[in-house]
Legacy VTK file of the C-alpha trace (Angstrom):
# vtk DataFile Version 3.0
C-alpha trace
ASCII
DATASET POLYDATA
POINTS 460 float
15.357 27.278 2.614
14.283 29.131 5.560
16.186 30.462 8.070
16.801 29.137 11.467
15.099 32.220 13.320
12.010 31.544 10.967
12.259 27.471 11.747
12.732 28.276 15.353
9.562 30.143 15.570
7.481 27.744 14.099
8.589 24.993 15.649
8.061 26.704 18.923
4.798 27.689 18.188
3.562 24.233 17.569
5.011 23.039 20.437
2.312 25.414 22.613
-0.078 22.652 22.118
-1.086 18.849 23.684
1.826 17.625 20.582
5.017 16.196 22.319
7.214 16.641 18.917
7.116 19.172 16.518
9.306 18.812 12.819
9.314 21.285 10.003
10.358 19.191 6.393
11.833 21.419 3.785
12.227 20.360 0.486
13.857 21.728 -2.889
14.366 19.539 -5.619
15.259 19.937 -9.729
14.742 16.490 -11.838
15.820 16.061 -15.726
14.982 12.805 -17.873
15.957 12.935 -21.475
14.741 9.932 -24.251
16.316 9.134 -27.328
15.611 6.869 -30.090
18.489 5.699 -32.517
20.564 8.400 -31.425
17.213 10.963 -32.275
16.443 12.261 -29.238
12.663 12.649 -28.411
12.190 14.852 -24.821
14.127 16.619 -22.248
11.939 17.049 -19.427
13.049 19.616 -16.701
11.132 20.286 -13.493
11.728 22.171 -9.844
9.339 20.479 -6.785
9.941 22.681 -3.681
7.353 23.059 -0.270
7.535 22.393 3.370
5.851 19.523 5.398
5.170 20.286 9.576
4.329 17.105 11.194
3.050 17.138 15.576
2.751 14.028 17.626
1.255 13.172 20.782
2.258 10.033 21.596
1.388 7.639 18.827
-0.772 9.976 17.298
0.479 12.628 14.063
-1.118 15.622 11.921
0.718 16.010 8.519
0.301 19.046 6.457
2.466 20.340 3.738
2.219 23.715 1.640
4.362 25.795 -1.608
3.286 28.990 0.034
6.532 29.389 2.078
5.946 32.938 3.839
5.877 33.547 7.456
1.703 34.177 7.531
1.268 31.005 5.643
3.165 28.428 7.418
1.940 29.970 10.755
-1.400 29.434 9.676
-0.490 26.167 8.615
1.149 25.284 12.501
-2.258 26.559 14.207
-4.483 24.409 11.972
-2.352 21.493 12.459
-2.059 22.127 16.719
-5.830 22.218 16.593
-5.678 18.604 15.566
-4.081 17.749 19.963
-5.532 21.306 21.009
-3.902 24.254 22.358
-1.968 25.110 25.454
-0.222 28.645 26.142
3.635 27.814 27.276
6.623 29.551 26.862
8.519 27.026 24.808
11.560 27.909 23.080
13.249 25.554 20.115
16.675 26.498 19.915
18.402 24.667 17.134
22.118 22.912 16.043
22.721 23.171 12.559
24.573 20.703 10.387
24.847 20.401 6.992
26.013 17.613 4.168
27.285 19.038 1.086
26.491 16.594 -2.367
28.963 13.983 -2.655
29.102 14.663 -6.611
32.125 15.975 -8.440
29.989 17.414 -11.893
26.286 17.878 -10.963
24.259 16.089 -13.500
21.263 18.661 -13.075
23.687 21.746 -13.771
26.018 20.718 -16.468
25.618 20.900 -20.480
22.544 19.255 -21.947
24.690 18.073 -24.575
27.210 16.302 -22.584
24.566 14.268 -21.293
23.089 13.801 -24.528
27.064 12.812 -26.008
26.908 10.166 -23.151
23.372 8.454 -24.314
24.887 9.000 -28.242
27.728 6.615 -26.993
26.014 4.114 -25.880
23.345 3.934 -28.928
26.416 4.024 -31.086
27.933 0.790 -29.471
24.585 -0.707 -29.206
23.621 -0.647 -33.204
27.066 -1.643 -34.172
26.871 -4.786 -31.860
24.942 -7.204 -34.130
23.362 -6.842 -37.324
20.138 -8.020 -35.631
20.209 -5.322 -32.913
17.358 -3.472 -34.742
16.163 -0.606 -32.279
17.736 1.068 -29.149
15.992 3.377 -26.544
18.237 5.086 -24.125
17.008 7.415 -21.197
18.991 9.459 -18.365
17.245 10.502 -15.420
19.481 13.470 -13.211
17.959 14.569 -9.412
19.568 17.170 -6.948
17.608 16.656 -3.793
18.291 19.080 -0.942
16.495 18.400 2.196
16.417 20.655 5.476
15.008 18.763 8.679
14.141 21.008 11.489
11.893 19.354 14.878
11.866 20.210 18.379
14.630 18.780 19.819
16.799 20.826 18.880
18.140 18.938 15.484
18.261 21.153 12.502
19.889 19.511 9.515
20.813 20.420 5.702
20.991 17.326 3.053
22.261 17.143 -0.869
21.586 14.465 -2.753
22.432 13.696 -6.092
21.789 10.950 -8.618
22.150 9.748 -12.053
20.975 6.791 -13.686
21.345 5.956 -17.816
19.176 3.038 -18.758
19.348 1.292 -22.512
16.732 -0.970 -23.958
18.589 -2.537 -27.228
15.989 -4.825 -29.229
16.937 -7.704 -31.350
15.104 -9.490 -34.437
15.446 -12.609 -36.003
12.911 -13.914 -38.689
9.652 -12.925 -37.134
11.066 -13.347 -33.509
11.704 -9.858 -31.587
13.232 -9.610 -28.654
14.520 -7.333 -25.410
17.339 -6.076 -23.281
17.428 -3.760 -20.711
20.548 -2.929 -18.311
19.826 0.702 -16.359
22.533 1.042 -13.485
22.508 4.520 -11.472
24.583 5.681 -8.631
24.465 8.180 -5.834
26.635 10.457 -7.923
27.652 12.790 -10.721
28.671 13.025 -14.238
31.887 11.570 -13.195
29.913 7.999 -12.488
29.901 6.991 -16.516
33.770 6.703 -15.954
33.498 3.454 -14.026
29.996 2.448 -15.547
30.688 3.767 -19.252
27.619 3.696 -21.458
29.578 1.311 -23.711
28.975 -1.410 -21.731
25.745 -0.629 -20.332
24.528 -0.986 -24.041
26.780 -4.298 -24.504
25.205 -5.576 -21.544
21.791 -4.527 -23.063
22.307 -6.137 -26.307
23.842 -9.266 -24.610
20.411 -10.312 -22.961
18.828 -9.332 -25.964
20.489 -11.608 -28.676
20.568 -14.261 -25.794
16.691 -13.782 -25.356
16.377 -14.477 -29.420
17.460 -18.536 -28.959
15.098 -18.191 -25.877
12.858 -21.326 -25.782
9.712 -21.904 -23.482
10.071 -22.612 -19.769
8.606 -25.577 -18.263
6.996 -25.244 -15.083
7.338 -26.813 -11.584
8.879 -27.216 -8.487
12.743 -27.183 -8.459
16.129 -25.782 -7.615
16.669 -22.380 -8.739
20.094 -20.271 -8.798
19.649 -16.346 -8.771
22.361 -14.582 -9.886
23.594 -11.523 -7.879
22.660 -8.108 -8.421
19.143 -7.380 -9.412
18.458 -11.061 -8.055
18.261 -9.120 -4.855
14.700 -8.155 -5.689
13.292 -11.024 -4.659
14.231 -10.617 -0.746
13.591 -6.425 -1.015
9.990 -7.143 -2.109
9.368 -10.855 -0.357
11.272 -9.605 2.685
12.456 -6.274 2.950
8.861 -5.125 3.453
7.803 -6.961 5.906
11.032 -6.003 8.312
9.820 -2.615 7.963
8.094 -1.358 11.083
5.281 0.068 8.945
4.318 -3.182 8.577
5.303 -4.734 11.639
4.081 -2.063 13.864
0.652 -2.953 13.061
1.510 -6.821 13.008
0.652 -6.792 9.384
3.858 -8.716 9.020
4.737 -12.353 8.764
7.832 -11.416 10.435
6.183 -9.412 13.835
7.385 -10.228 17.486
10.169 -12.720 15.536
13.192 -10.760 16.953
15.676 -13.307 17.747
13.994 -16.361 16.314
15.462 -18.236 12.980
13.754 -17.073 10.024
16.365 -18.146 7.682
18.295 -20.556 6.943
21.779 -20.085 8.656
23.859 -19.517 5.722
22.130 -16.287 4.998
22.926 -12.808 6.481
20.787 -9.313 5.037
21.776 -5.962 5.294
20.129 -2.396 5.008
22.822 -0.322 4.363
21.987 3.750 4.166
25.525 4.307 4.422
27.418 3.211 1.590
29.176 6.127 -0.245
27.404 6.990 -3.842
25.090 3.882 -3.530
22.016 4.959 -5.621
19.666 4.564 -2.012
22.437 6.134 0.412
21.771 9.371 2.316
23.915 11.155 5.230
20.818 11.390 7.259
17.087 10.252 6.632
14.235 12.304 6.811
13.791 12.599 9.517
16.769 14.042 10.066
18.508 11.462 11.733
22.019 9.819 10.959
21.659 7.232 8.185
23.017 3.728 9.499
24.239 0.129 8.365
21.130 -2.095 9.751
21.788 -6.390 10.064
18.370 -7.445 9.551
19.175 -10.865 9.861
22.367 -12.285 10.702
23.402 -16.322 10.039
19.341 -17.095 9.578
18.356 -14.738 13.145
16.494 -12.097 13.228
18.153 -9.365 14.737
16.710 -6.024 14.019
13.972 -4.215 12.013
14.099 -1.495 10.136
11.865 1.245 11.899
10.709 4.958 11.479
10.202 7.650 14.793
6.537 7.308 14.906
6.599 3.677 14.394
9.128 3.799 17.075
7.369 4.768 19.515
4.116 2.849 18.650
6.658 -0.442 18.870
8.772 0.506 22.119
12.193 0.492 20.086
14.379 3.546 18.496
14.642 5.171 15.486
17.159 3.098 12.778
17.251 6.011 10.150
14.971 4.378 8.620
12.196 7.386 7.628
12.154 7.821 4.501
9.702 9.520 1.577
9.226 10.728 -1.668
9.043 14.188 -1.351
7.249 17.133 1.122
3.886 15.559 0.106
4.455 13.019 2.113
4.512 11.721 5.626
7.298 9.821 6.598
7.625 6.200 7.058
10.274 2.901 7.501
11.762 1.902 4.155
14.486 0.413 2.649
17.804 2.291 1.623
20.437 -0.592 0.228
19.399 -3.996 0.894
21.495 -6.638 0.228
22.373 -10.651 1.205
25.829 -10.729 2.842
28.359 -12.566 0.942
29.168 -16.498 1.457
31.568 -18.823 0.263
29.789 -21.528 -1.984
30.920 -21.630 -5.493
28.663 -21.827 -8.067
30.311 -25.208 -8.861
28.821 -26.286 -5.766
25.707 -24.643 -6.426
24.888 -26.736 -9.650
25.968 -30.208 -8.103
23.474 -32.769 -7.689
20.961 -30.715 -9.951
19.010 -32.297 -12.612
16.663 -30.206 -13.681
16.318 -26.592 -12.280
16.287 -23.542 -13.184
19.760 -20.275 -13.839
17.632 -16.920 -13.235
20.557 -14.831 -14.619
18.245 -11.358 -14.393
15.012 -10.608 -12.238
12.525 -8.702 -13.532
9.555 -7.044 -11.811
6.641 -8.811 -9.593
4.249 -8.551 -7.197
4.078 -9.587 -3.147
1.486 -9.433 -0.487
3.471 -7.693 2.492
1.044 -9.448 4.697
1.587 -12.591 3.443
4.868 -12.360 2.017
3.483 -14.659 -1.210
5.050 -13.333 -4.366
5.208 -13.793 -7.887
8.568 -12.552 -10.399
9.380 -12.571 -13.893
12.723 -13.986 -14.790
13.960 -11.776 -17.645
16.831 -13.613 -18.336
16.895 -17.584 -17.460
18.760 -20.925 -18.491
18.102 -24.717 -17.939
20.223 -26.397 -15.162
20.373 -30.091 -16.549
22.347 -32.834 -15.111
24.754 -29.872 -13.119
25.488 -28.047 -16.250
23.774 -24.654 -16.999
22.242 -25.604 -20.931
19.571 -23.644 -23.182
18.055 -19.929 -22.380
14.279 -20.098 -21.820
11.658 -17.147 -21.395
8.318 -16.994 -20.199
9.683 -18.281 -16.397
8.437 -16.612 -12.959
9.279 -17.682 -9.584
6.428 -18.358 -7.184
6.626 -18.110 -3.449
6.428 -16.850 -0.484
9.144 -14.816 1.897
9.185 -16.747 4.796
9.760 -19.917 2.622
12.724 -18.429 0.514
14.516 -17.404 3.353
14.656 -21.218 4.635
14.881 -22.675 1.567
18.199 -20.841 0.563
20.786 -23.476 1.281
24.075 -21.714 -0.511
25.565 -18.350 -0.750
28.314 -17.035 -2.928
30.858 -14.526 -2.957
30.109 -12.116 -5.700
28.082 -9.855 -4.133
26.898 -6.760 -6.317
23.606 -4.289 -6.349
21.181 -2.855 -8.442
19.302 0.136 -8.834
15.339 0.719 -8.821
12.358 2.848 -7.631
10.561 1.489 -4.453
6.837 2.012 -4.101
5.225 2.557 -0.489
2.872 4.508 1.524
5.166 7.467 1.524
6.086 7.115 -2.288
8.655 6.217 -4.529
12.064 6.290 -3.344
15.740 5.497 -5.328
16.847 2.169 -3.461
19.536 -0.417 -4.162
18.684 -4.125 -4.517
21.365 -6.465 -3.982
23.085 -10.177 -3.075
25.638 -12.680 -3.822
24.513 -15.729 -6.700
22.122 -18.096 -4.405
20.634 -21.524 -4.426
17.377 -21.640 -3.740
16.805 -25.396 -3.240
12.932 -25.924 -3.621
10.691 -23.213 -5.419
7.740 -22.823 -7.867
8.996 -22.094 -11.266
5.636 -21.157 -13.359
6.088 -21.259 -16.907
4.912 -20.882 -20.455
6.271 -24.463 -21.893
3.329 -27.027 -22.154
3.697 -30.518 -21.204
LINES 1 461
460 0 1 2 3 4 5 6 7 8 9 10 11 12 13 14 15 16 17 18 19 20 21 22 23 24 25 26 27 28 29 30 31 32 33 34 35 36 37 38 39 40 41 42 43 44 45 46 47 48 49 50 51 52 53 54 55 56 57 58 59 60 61 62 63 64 65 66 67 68 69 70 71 72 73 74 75 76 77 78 79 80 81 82 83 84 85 86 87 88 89 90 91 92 93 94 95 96 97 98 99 100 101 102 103 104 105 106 107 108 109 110 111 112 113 114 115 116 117 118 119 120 121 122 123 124 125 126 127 128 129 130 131 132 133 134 135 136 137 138 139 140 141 142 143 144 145 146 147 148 149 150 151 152 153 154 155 156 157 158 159 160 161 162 163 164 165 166 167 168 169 170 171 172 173 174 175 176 177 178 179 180 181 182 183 184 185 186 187 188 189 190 191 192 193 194 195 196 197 198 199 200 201 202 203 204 205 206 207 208 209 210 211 212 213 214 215 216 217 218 219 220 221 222 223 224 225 226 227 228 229 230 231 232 233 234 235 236 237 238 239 240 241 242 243 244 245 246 247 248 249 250 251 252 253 254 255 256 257 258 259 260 261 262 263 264 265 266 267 268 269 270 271 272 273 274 275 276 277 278 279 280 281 282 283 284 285 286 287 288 289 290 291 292 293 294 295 296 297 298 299 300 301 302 303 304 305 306 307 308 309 310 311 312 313 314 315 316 317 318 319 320 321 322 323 324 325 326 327 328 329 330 331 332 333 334 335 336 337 338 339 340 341 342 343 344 345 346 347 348 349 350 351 352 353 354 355 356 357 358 359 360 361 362 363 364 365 366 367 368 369 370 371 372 373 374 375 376 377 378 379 380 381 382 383 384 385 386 387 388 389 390 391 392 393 394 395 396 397 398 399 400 401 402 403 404 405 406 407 408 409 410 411 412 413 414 415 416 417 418 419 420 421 422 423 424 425 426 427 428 429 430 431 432 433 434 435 436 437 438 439 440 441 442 443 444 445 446 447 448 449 450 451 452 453 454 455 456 457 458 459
């Protein structure tokens, strides 16, 4: 990392120019995935990604360039190209930085410790996942390790140091019967160390994985149509991160390329339902002490009781919108310009029971696990795969089906969920944007969604 005499003079040399803010992004960052098959294990991929990003602004204007060529000529060079973007003015400006710094909140760094501990941990959970069933006929395991450490610099003064670590094992455990095969996956991670396989022990992560498996073997086809659907918590959570989520952020609203633009204290849900982006949870999988852009992570209501209350909004965006920063700039790596995303997003817990849930149902629809999608952030319209789903008949949860997808769009889920439970609980996954992907948690309570396309495989 450079030093703060180094960051000082860059910073106030691209401040003798037309740009009103000046911020220097540094970046050094070792990543480790490792893939086994029946306890063979195929790759161990190891890699460093270290450079610096120096963004200006004039008002709502930016210039963005990054370079690996770290030395003093370089990133000067770099600072005068990027100034000649506003143009140049001679001034005497002088950055004088604060520093803080974050240390990791890991106690055994995934990155540094023995391959083969990490490989004993993956071996454990293939173990447990062959001697499930009989019918449990192939498991792939993977572990994925980051240590992410971030130094913010910009012309205000703020000069910040950030460590993040993460770890994350994922099992797929697949099932046969007769000529039928069939899939599991379970894949939780955590904004920690080794020490996170104590609480989340590969054991059960492959039980888990085998569970939906074997369940997914009785599977029969969905039938299609418009009906009640409960999503269970967890991973359910996907729905309002993709539907939702991305149209509160202000790179989206900023540019009133949102459904949910110049909505701020208008009902947009029904009143049962609260939602929370939450950067500040301690070793959540999307948490961070500060974003970066260097500012203090935070806990965001989005809505609260079916209002909207607050969006979730980047500096630049900021300023193009008339509203503050919410720690909310985020981005994959130095490559990338900053911009509002999600951290750990999550509906607040209720108090319906999932007894009440299933009354009055006759037919509907159980999605017990979410799988991927797709959603218009314009439009909010979105389609998901339910990989894990069960018949609601007559109030009673019956037969597992596959094949089901729920069809919608975000503004109409948000009204249409009429009961909340208590049980809330997250889920980990990658989140795709304009500034890359980024670790983020998914999360909510079991729900009742009362009306909602169900598309499905089952013919008439």
């Amino acid at each position: 990392m450079l030093d703060q005499e180094m960051l000082e003079m860059i910073l106030s040399r691209a401040m003798q120019s037309e740009a009103d803010f000046a911020e220097v992004f540094e970046e050094d960052t070792m990543s480790e995935s490792i893939s086994a098959l029946n306890e063979n294990v195929e790759k161990v991929d190891r890699s460093r990604r270290a450079g610096i990003g120096i963004r200006l602004y004039q008002g709502n204007r930016s210039v963005y360039g990054y370079s690996t060529e770290c030395d003093k000529d370089s990133l000067l060079a770099l600072v005068d190209e990027l100034r000649d973007g506003f143009g140049r003015k001679e001034t005497n400006t002088i950055v004088d930085l604060q520093k803080q710094t974050y240390p990791a909140d890991a106690a055994v760094d995934p990155v540094e410790a023995p391959l083969q501990d990490k490989i004993n941990l993956m071996k454990r959970a293939e173990q447990t996942a062959m001697a499930y069933d009989a019918r449990i006929v192939k498991v792939q395991t993977a572990m994925a390790n980051v240590r992410q450490t971030v130094q913010i610099a910009n012309s205000t003064g703020r000069l910040v140091q950030d460590t993040r670590i993460r770890t994350r094992l994922m099992v797929h455990a697949y099932a046969q019967e007769d000529d039928r095969l069939r899939s599991g996956f379970h894949g939780p991670g955590a904004g920690k160390g080794l020490e996170f396989y104590e609480e989340a022990t590969p054991e059960a992560i492959a039980k888990e994985a085998c569970r939906v498996a074997l369940v997914m073997l009785e599977a029969e086809e969905c039938p299609s149509g418009r009906m009640p659907v409960i999503i269970d918590n967890g991973f359910g959570g996907v729905i309002f991160h993709e539907a939702c989520g991305h149209s509160l952020e202000a790179t989206a609203v900023a540019k009133h390329q949102s459904v949910f633009a110049d909505k701020l204290g208008k009902q947009i849900a029904n009143r049962c339902v609260t939602a929370i982006d939450d950067g500040t949870i301690p070793g959540a999988w999307g948490s961070q002490h500060v974003d970066d852009e260097g500012n203090p992570q935070q806990k965001r209501v989005l809505i609260s009781h079916g209002i909207l209350k607050s969006y979730m909004i980047d500096q630049l965006n900021g300023r193009r919108m008339g509203m503050p920063s919410t720690g909310s700039g985020r981005r994959q790596s130095y490559r990338y310009e900053p911009t509002s995303r999600m951290s750990n997003t999550y509906i607040a817990p209720g108090k319906s029971t999932m007894a009440e849930m299933l009354e009055g149902i006759e037919k509907g629809l159980y999605a017990k696990k979410m799988g991927g999608g797709s959603v218009n952030p314009q439009t909010g319209e979105f389609n998901f795969a339910v990989n894990e789903g069960y018949l609601i008949e007559n109030g009673k949860i019956t037969k597992p089906v596959r094949g089901a997808s729920l069809i919608g769009t975000g503004a109409e889920i948000l009204m249409n969920i009429d009961k909340v439970g208590a049980n809330v609980a997250r889920a980990q996954g990658m989140c795709g944007s304009v500034s890359g992907n980024i670790p983020v948690d998914v999360g909510q309570p079991t729900i009742r969604v009362s009306s909602i396309t169900v598309g499905g495989t089952k013919s008439e």
